[in-house]
C-alpha positions in Angstrom: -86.5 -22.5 87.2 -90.1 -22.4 88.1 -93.7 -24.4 88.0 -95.3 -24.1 85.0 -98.6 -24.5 84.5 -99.6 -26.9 81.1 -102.8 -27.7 79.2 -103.7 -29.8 76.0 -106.9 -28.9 74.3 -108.1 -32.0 72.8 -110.9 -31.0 70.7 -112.2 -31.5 67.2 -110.8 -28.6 64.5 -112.9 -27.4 62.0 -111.8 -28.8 58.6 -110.8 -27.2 55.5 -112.5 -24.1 56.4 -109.5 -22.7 58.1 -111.2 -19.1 59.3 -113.1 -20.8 61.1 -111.1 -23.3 62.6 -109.1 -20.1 63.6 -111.9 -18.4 65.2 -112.6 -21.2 67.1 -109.0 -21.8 68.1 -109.1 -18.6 69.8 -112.0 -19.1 72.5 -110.1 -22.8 72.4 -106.9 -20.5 74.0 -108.9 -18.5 76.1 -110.9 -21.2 78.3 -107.2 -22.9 78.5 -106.0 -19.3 80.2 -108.7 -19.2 82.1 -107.9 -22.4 83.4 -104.5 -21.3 84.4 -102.1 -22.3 81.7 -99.4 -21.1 80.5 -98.6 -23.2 77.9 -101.6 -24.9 75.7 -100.8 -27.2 72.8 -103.4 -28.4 70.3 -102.8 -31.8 67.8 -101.2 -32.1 64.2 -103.1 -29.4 61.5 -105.6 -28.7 63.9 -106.4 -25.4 61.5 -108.0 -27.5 58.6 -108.1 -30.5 60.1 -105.9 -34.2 59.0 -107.0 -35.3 55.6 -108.4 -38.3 56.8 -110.1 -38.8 53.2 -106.1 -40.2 52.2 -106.5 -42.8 55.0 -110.4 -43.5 54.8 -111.9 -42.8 51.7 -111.2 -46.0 48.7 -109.7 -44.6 45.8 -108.4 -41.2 47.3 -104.7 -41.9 45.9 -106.1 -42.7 42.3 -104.0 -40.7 39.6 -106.3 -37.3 38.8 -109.1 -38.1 41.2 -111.9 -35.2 41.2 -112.7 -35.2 44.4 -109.3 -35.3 46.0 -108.3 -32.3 43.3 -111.5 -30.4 44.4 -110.3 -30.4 48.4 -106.5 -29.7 48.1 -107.8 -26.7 45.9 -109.9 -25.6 49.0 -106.7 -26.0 51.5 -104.7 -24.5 49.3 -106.9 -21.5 49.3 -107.5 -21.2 52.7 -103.7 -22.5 53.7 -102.3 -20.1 56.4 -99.4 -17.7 55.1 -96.6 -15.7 57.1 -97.6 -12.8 59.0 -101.4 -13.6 58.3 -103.8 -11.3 59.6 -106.3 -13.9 60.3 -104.2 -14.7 63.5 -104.2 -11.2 64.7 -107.3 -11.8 67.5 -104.7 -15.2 68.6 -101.7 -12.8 68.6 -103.5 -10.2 70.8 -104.3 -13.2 73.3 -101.1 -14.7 73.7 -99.5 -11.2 74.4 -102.1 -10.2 76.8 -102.3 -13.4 78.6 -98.2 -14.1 78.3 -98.8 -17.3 77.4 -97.2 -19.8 74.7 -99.8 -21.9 72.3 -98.2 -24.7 70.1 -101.0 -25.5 67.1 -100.7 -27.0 63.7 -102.1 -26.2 60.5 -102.2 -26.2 56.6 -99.8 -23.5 55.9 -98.8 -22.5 52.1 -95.7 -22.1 50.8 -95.5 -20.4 47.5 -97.9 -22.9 45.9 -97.3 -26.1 47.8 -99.1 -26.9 51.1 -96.7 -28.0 54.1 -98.0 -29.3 57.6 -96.9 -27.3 60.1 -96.8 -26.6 63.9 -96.4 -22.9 65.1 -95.4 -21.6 68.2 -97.2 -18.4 68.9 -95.0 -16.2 72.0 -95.6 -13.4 73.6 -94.5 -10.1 71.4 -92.9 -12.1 68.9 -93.9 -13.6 65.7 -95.2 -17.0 65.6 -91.9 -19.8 65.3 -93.4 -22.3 62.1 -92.4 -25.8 62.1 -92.5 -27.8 58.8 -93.0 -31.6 58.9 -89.7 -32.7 57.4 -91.1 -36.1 56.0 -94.9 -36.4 55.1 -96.0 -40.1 56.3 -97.1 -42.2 53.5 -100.6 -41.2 51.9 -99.8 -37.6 53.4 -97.4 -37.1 50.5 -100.3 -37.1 48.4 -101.2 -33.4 49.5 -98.0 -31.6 52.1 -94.0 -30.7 50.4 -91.7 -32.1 52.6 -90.2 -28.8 55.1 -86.4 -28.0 56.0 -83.9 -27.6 58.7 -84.6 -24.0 58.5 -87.5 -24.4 60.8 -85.7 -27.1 63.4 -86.0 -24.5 66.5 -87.0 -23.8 69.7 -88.4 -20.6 71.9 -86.8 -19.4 74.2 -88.9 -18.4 77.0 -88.4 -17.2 80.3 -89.1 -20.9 82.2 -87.0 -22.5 79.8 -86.6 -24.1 75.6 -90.1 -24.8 74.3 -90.3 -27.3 70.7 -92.2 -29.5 68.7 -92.1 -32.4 66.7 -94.9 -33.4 64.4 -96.0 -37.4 64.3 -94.0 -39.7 62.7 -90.7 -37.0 62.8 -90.9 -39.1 66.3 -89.3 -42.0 64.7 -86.5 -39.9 63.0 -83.3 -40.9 65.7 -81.6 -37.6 64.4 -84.3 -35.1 64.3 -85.0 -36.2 68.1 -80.9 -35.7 68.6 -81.0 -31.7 66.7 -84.3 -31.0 69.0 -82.4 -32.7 72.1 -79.0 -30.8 71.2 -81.6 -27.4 71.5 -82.1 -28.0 75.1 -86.3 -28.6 75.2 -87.6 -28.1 78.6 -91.2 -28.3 77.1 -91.3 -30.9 74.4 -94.8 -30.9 71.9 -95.3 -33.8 70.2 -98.5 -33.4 68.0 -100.5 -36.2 66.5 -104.1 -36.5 64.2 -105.0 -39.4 67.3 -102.4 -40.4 69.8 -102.3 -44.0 69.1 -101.2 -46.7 71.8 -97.7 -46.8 69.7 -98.0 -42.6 69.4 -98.0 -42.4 73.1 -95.1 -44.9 73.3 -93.3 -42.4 71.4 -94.0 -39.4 73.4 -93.3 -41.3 76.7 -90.0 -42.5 75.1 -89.4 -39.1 74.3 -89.8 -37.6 77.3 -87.4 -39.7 79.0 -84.6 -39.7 76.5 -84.9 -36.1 76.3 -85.3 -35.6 79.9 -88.2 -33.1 79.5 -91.7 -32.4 79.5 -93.4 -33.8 76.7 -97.1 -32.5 75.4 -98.6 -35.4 73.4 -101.4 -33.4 71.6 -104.2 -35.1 69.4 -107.4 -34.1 68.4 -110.7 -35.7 67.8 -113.1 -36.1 64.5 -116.0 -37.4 63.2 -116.9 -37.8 59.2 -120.1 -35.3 60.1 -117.8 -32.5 60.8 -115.6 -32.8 57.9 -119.1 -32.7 55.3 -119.8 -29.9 57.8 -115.9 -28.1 57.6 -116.5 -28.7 53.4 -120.2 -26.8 53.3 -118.4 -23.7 56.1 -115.5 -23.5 52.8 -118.0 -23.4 50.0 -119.0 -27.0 48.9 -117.9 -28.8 46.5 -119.8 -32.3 45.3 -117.2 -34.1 44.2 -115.6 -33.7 47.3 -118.3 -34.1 48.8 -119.3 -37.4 47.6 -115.5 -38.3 48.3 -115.9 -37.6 52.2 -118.7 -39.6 52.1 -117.1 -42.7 51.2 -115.3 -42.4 54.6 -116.8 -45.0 57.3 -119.3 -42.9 58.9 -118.6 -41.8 63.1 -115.8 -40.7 65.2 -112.3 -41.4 62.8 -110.4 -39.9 65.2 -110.1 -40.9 68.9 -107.6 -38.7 70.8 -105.5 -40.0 73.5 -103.9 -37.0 74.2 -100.9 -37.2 76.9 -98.5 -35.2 79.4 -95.1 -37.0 80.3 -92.4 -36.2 82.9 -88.8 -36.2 82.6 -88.6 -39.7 83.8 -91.6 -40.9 81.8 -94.1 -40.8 83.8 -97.6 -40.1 83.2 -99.2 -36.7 84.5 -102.4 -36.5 82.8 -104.1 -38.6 79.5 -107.2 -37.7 77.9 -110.1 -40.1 76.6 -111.3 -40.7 73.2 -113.9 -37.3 74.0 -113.3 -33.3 73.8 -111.7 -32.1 77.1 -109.0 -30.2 78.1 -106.3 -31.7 79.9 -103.7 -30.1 82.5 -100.5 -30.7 85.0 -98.6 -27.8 86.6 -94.6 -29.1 85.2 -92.1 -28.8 87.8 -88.9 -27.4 85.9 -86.6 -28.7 88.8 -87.0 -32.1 88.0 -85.1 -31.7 84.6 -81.9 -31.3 86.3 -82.3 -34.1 88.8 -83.5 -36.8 86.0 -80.1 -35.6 83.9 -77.9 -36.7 87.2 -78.4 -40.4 85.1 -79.3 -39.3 81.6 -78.1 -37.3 79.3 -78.0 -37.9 75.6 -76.5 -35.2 74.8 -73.5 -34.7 77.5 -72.4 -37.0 79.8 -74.5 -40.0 78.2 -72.7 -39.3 74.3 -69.7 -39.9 72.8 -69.4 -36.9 70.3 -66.0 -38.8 69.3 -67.7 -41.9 67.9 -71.3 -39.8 66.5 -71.1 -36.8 64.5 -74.4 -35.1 63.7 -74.4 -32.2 60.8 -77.9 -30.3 60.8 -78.2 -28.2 57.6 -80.4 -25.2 59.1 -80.9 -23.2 55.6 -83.5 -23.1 53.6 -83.9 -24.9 50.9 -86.6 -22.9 47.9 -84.6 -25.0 45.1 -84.5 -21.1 43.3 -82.2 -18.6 44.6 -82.5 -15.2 43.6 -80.0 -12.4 43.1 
């Protein structure tokens, strides 16, 4: 076990136009490398940014709404896919530098968009996870993910994995990820909210590991500005405009030790925040808890975790 050197980057994504927000993700990476990390986490669909228009804008969830139709086209045509060459440039990166970069985006599946945070690792291909249950409103534009993607990497300090939001408050999708063995826990948020860091810092000590809590910022101008980089559109446009204008989302971003405590927390501003995570304190903080040994009882709870995937069509 060894010190690991970890950094959140807590700036604002790009939305909707997601080669860009790519493009920018990478000299995001690089100034986090060159500050010593070795593991950098960005916030929930930092490539495309959160649809804030669900929470902000008045009649977004209105049956057939123009506006909202006009922007999930967009996402849907710029939505990530497997082995897409647009991460080629962040692939090259995170094998040169050896370093592990946990970052969520709009990624497509068939024709549905999921939310999802990858891990991209050195010489390997990037480890997708799906949000297994889009939160209210966010229903309204992601499919719901699988056990299929309900995994770790292994790395050579230890289990790295990630959670998105709300999945927080799932008591058995924390056990599955617990079961895995995280010693470097990401838990990845649109803002990290007083109750969002609650969560993480909860986490963290049930767990007994590191946690990332990794938000992002954004103002209303840079989503008009995300909807002009992917082409325009008025309708959606004149949506996004109904959104209250200034900053909408206000960061908080957080690192938590195996006992809870607090190693770093951002502001409500762009910065990039660091601790160096020392991996020896896992084992000491398990002498007292550990929910999924000594601190069970596998003869009273049973969990089953259904890791296939699930298309709904099986060929063949």
């Amino acid at each position: 076990m060894k010190q690991v050197r970890a950094a959140i980057v807590q700036a604002s994504p790009i939305p909707i136009a997601i080669s860009d927000g790519i493009t920018a993700l990478v000299g995001h990476v690089a100034r986090a490398v060159d500050e010593g990390a070795e593991v950098v986490a960005f916030g929930e669909t930092f490539l495309g940014g959160y649809p804030l228009w669900l929470d902000e804008a008045a009649g977004a969830a209105l049956w057939d709404h123009p506006g909202v139709k006009a922007l999930h086209a967009l996402m849907l045509d710029g939505a990530v896919r497997e082995a897409d060459p647009r991460f080629e440039p962040l692939q090259a990166l995170v094998d040169k530098a050896g370093v592990c970069v946990s970052v969520g985006a709009h990624a497509r599946v068939r024709s549905s968009i999921t939310n999802t945070q990858y891990i991209f690792r050195p010489g390997q291909p990037a480890l997708p996870h799906r949000k297994l249950v889009p939160t209210h409103g966010e229903r309204l534009i992601w499919a719901r993910g699988d056990g299929s993607t309900l995994d770790v990497h292994e790395a050579a300090w230890g289990r790295l994995g990630n959670l998105i939001c709300w999945e927080h408050w799932m008591p058995l999708a924390r056990a599955a990820m617990h079961h895995a063995g995280e010693h470097i826990h990401v838990a990845a948020w649109p803002s990290a909210r007083d109750m969002y860091a609650v969560a993480a810092q909860h986490y963290a000590f049930e767990g007994r590991c590191f946690v990332l809590s990794a938000a992002t910022i954004q103002h209303r101008d840079e989503v008009l500005d995300g909807l002009a980089r992917a082409g325009g559109n008025a309708e959606a446009e004149a949506l996004i405009r109904q959104m209250p204008d200034g900053q909408l989302q206000n960061g908080g971003s957080g690192i938590y030790a195996p006992d809870g405590s607090v190693l770093a927390r951002a502001g409500a501003q762009a910065e990039i925040i660091g601790a160096t995570l020392d991996m020896a304190m896992i084992g000491r903080e398990l002498a007292a808890l550990d929910t999924d040994g000594h601190y069970s009882r596998p003869d009273v709870f049973e969990l089953h975790v259904n890791r296939r995937a699930t298309p709904g069509v099986v060929e063949g």
